[in-house]
GURO-299249 format. One line per field, with one value per residue (C-alpha): x, y, z. Coordinates in steps of 0.05 Angstrom, whole numbers. Example, Ala and Ser with C-alpha at 12.3 -4.5 7.8 and 13.67 -1.06 7.14 Angstrom:
BEGIN
X = c(246;273)
Y = c(-90;-21)
Z = c(156;143)
//
This chain:
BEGIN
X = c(-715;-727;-654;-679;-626;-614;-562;-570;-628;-635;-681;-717;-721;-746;-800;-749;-746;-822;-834;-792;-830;-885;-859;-835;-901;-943;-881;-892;-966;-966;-910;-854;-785;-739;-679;-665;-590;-559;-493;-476;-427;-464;-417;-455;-512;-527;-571;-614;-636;-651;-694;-730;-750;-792;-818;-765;-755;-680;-672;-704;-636;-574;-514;-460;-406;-426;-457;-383;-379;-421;-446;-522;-565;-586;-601;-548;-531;-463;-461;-405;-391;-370;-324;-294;-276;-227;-189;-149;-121;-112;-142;-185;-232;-308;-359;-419;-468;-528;-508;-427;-388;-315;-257;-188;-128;-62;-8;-9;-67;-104;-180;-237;-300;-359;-419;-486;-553;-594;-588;-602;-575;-516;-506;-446;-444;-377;-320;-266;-198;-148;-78;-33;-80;-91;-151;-121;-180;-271;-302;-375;-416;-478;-479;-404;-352;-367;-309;-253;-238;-158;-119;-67;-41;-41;-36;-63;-130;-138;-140;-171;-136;-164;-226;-226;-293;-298;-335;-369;-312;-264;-223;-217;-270;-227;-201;-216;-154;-168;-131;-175;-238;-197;-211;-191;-215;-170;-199;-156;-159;-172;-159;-218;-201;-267;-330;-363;-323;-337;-414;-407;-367;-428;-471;-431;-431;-507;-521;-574;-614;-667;-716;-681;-705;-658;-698;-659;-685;-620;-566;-519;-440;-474;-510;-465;-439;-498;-522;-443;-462;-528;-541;-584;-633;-683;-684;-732;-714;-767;-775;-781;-779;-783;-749;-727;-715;-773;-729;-670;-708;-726;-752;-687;-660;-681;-643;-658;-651;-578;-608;-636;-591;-546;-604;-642;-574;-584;-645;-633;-615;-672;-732;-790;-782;-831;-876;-920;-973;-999;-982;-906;-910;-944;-898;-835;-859;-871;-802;-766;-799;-786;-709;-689;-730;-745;-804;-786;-830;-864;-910;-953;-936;-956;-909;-940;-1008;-1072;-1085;-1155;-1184;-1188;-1248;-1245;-1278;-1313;-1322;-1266;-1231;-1265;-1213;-1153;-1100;-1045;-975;-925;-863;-788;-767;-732;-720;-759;-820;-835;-866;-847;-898;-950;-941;-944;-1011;-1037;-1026;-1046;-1113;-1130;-1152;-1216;-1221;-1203;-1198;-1158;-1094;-1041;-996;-931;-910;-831;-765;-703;-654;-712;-739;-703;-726;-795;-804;-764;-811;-870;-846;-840;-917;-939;-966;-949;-1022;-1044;-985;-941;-884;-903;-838;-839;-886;-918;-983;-1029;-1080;-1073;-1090;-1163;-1163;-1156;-1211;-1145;-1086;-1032;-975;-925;-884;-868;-835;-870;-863;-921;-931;-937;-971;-1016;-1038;-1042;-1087;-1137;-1141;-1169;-1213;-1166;-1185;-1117;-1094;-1030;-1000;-1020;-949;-923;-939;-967;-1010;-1043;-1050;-1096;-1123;-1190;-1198;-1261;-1280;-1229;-1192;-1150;-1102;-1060;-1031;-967;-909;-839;-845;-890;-852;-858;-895;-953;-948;-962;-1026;-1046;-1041;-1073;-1133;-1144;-1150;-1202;-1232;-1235;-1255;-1315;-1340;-1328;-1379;-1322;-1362;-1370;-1300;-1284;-1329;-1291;-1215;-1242;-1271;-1207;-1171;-1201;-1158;-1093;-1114;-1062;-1098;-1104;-1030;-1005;-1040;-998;-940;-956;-970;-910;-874;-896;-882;-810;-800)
Y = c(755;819;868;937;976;1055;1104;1156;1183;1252;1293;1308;1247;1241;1205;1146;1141;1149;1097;1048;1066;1048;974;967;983;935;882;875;863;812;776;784;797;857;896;962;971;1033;1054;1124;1156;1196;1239;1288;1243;1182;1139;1124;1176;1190;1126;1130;1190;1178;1104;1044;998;995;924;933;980;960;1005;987;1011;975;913;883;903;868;943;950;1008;1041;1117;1160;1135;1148;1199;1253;1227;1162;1208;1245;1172;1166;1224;1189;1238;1298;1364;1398;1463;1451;1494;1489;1527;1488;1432;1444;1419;1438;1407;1447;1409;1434;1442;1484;1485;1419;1411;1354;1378;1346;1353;1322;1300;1366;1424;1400;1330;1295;1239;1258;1233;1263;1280;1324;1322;1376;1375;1437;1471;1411;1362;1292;1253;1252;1192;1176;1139;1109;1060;1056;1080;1061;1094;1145;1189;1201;1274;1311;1370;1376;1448;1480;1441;1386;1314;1253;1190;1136;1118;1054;1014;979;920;927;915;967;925;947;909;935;999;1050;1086;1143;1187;1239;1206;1136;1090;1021;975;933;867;815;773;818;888;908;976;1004;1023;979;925;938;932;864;835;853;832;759;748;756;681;693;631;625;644;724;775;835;906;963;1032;1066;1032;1088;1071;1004;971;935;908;878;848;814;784;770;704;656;705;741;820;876;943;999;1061;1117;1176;1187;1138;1170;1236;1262;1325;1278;1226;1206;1145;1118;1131;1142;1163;1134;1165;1150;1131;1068;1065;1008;970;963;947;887;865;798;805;838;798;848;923;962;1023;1061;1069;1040;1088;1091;1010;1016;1065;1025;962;997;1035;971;933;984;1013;937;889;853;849;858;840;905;899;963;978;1043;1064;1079;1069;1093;1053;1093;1159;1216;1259;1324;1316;1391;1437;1450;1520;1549;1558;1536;1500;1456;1443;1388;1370;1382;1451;1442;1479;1428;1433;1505;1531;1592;1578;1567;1624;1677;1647;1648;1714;1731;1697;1731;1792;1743;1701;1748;1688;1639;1617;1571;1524;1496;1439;1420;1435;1438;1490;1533;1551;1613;1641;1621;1665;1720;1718;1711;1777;1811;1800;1817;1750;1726;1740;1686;1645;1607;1561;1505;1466;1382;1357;1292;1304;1235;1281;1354;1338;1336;1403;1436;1452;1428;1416;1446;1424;1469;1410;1390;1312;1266;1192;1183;1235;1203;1271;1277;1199;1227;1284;1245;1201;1254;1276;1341;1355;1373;1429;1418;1407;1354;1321;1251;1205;1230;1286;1244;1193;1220;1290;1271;1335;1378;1313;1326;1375;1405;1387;1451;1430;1459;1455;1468;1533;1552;1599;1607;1679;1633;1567;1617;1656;1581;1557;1627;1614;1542;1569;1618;1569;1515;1567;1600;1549;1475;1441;1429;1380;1335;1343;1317;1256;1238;1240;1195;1153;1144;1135;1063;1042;1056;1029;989;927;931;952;892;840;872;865;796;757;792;764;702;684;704;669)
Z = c(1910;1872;1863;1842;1826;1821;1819;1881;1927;1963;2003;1939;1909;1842;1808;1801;1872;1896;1837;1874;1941;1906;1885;1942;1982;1928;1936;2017;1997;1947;1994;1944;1978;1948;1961;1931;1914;1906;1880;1887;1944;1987;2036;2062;2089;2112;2058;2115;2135;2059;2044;2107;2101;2039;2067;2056;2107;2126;2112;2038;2032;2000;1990;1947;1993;2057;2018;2033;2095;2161;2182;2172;2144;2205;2233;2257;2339;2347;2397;2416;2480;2440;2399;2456;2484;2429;2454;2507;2555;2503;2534;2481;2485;2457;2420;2383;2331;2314;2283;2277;2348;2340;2382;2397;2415;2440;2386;2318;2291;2313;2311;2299;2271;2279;2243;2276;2233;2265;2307;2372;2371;2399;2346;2301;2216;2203;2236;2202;2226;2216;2229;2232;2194;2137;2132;2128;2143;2150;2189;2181;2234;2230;2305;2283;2239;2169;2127;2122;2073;2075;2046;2024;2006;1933;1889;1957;1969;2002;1965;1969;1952;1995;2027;2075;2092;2158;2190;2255;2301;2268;2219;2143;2103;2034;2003;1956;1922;1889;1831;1808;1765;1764;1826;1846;1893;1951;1972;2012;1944;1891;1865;1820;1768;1769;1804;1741;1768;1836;1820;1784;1839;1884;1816;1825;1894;1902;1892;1844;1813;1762;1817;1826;1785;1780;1755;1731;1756;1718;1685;1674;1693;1713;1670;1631;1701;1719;1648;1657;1718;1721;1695;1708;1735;1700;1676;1680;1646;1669;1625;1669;1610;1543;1517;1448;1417;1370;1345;1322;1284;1219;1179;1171;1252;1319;1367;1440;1506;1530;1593;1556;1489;1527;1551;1485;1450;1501;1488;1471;1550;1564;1596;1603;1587;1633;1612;1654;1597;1542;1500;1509;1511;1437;1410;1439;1406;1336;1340;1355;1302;1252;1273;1298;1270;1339;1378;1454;1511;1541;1587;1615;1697;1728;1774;1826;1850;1898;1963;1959;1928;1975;1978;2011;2086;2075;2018;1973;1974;1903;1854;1888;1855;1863;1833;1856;1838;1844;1834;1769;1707;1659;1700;1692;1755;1727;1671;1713;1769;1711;1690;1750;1762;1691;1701;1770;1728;1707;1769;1821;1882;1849;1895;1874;1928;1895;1943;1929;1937;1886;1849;1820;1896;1898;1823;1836;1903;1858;1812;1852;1889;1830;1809;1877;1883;1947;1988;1936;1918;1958;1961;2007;2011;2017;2042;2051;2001;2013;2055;2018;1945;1965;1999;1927;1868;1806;1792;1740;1705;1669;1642;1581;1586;1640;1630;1674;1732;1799;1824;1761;1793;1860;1837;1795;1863;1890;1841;1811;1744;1716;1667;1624;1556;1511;1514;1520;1569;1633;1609;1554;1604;1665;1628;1580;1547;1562;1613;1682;1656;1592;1540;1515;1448;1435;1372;1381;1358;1418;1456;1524;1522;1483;1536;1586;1550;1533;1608;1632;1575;1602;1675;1664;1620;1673;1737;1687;1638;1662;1699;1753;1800;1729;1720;1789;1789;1716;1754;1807;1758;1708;1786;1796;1745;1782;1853;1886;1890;1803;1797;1846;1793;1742;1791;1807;1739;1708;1760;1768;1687;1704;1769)
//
C-alpha cells in the first residue's frame, strides 16, 4: 500500500492536489494500491465532494477526522425530511432561499438552520442550531451525522470548545476539546495533546510493514508525526516548489524552503526525495553535497502526465491564447492581461482566455474593464481543460516560481508553444527558446513595468516572426516525453526498489 499524504483540498485545488490526481490515475494503472490521507478540518464542505470533483475515487480518500470513526467518505444524502424526523412532535414554521432552509420553533428565539450542498437540493451538510438567540451547536451529515461542533457564549461571540466524531449508528467515536489554538483529543483509552499526536496515532495504527510506502505531499504541522511513526515502511519526500531561497544564500548557507527544511533535516529518514525535473534533482544533489555533505537519493518524477497529445479537430483560432492557473497573486495574470492589451496595437486579433478561479478574480476583471479589454479578454472560470488546450494558437505564463507547471505539460500536449520567463523549473523545463516558444530572462531588479514590455515584446514577436506551425510540431514533440505510459515506468521501478 501507498499513504500519500497532504494537508487540505478545495474547489481550487492546487498543483499539489492535481499532482496527486495524477499518481493516483498512473497508480490504478500500474495496479499499485494507494490512499490519499488528508489532515485538515474542513467545515464548510464536505471533502467529498471536494476530491471528487477533481477525479479521486472515494475509497482512495482518507480523512484524518473520520479515519477513527466506521463512517465512509461518501456524497452528501442526508436529506431534510431525515432532519425534520428528529423534531419529535415540536411545531416549527419553514422557509427557504436557495440553498439556506431555516426552521422556527416556539419559544424565545429558537431556530435550526440548515444549509444544503446546492440551490435546488434537499440533502442538508450542516445544520446550525440556535437557542434563545445563541448558537450552541453545527451537525454535518454526509449519509449520517459525522460530528458536532459544540458553543458558548464567550466576550459576545460564539465559541467553540468541543467537537464530537461519531460512528455510523450515532455513538461518539472520540472527542475533540478545544481552547483557542490548543486542542486535545478523547479516546476511550487515551487522551492525545495534539493534532501532531493525533496524526501519529493514525501514523501507528496503520499496520504498516516493509511492503507500505508512505509519500509526503506536505509535511507541515505533520511531518515529524509521521517520520515518528512510520517505521518499518519506506519514505518518499516529493518536492513540489522551489526548494531553497536564491536571495538568502551564500557559499557558506542556504536557506531551504520551510516547507521542506524538516524533511531534509531527516534525511537519514528519507528514502527517495522526488523532483519533477532534472534540473531541480541536479541542483538538490549539488546543494546537499556542498551545505550537508550527504548524497540523498533523488530520483526525477513528473507530476503529472499526458494520456495522449491533443490535436485541434479543425483550424486553430489565429492568435488566440491561453492562460491557466489559480487566480493568485504570484502568478500574475495581471502581467499578462496588460500585455495583451499592449500588444493588440501590433496584432490587432489577438484574444486571451484565462481559465481559473482564486482571490485575484475580482482585480483581474477590474483591470480588464479598465483597458477596455473585455470583447477580447475573458475570464473563463474552472473548468475542466483536457479538450480546450487545443482550441488555442499559445499559451502564456506570467509567473515567476513553478516547480514544474502541470498546465505548461498540458499545453505542450497539445502542441502550445508557450511564452514566459526563463525562471526555475517549469519554464526552463517545456519552453526551448526560439523552438515552441520563448524564454524572457529577467533579474531581480526587473520591475514589473519591464516584465510586462518584455511579455508584450515576446507576443508580437511570436504572432509576427515565429514560424508558429514549427513551433507547434516542437511542443508535441518534447510532449512524448511526459506520456503517461513513460511516467508510470518511472512510477513503477522507483517503487518496486522500495517495496
Amino acid at each position: 500500500m501507498v499513504y500519500n499524504f497532504n494537508l487540505g483540498i478545495g474547489w481550487a485545488s492546487s498543483g499539489v492536489e492535481y499532482a496527486q490526481l495524477y499518481r493516483a490515475r498512473m497508480f490504478r494503472n500500474i495496479g499499485v494500491e494507494a490512499k490519499f490521507v488528508f489532515t485538515d478540518m474542513f467545515p464548510k464542505d464536505n471533502i467529498q465532494h471536494m476530491t471528487e470533483n477533481i477525479g479521486f475515487l472515494d475509497s482512495e480518500i482518507v480523512w484524518l477526522y473520520t479515519y477513527f470513526t466506521d463512517c465512509k467518505i461518501a456524497p452528501v444524502s442526508y436529506t431534510l425530511k431525515q432532519l425534520e424526523a428528529t423534531f419529535g412532535d415540536k411545531s416549527y414554521s419553514f422557509s427557504r432561499k436557495g440553498n439556506i432552509g431555516k426552521y422556527i420553533f416556539e419559544g424565545e428565539n429558537n431556530f435550526y438552520t440548515a444549509y444544503m450542498v446546492d440551490g435546488t437540493s434537499d440533502r442538508v451538510h450542516r445544520v446550525e442550531l440556535v437557542s434563545k438567540g445563541k448558537l450552541i451547536r453545527k451537525d454535518y451529515f454526509t449519509y449520517c451525522r459525522i460530528y458536532s461542533e459544540y458553543y458558548a457564549p464567550l466576550d459576545k461571540q460564539a465559541h467553540l470548545y468541543q467537537r464530537r466524531f461519531f460512528n455510523e449508528d450515532g455513538t461518539v467515536a472520540y472527542e475533540e476539546i478545544i481552547d483557542g489554538d490548543a486542542v486535545m483529543y478523547q479516546f476511550p483509552d487515551r487522551l492525545l495533546c495534539s493534532k501532531e499526536e493525533l496524526v501519529g496515532y493514525m501514523v501507528s495504527t496503520l499496520g504498516l510493514t516493509t511492503e507500505d510506502v508512505v509519500i509526503i505531499d506536505r509535511s507541515t504541522g505533520i511531518g515529524p508525526a509521521i517520520l515518528k511513526n512510520v517505521c518499518p515502511a519506506k519514505v518518499i519526500s516529493v518536492i513540489h516548489a522551489d526548494h531553497f531561497s536564491e536571495g538568502s544564500t551564500n557559499e557558506e548557507y542556504i536557506l531551504w524552503n520551510n516547507y521542506y527544511e524538516y524533511l531534509f533535516s531527516q534525511h537519514k529518514h528519507i528514502d527517495y526525495y522526488v523532483t519533477a525535473t532534472d534540473e531541480q534533482r541536479n541542483l538538490m544533489i549539488e546543494q546537499f553535497r556542498k551545505y550537508i555533505g550527504v548524497t540523498p537519493n533523488v530520483v526525477t518524477i513528473p507530476v503529472g502526465s499526458l494520456k495522449e497529445l491533443k490535436y485541434p479537430e479543425g483550424v486553430r483560432k489565429k492568435h488566440s491564447l491561453i492562460t491557466a492557473s489559480r487566480l493568485a497573486t504570484e502568478k500574475h495574470v495581471d502581467w499578462i492581461v496588460e500585455a495583451v492589451a499592449e500588444a493588440r496595437k501590433v496584432v490587432p486579433d489577438i484574444t486571451l482566455d484565462i481559465y481559473g478561479k482564486g482571490q485575484e478574480s475580482v482585480k483581474i476583471q477590474e483591470l480588464i474593464d479598465k483597458l477596455g479589454c473585455g470583447s477580447h479578454i475573458k475570464l473563463r472560470g474552472q473548468q475542466k481543460l483536457d479538450e480546450v488546450y487545443q482550441n488555442y494558437d499559445a499559451y502564456i505564463s506570467g509567473s515567476t516560481s513553478e516547480g514544474f507547471g502541470l498546465t505548461l505539460m498540458e499545453a505542450i500536449g497539445a502542441g502550445l508553444p508557450i511564452i514566459g520567463f526563463d525562471v526555475r523549473y517549469g519554464n526552463k523545463n517545456f519552453i526551448d527558446d526560439g523552438q515552441n516558444g520563448y524564454k524572457i530572462p529577467v533579474h531581480d531588479k526587473m520591475d514589473a513595468k519591464e516584465r510586462i514590455q518584455k511579455l508584450t515584446e515576446s507576443l508580437v514577436r511570436l504572432f509576427t516572426e515565429a514560424d508558429i506551425e514549427a513551433f507547434h510540431e516542437h511542443s508535441y514533440a518534447k510532449a512524448k516525453n511526459y506520456l503517461t505510459t513513460e511516467v508510470e515506468k518511472r512510477w513503477a521501478i522507483t517503487l518496486k526498489q522500495m517495496m
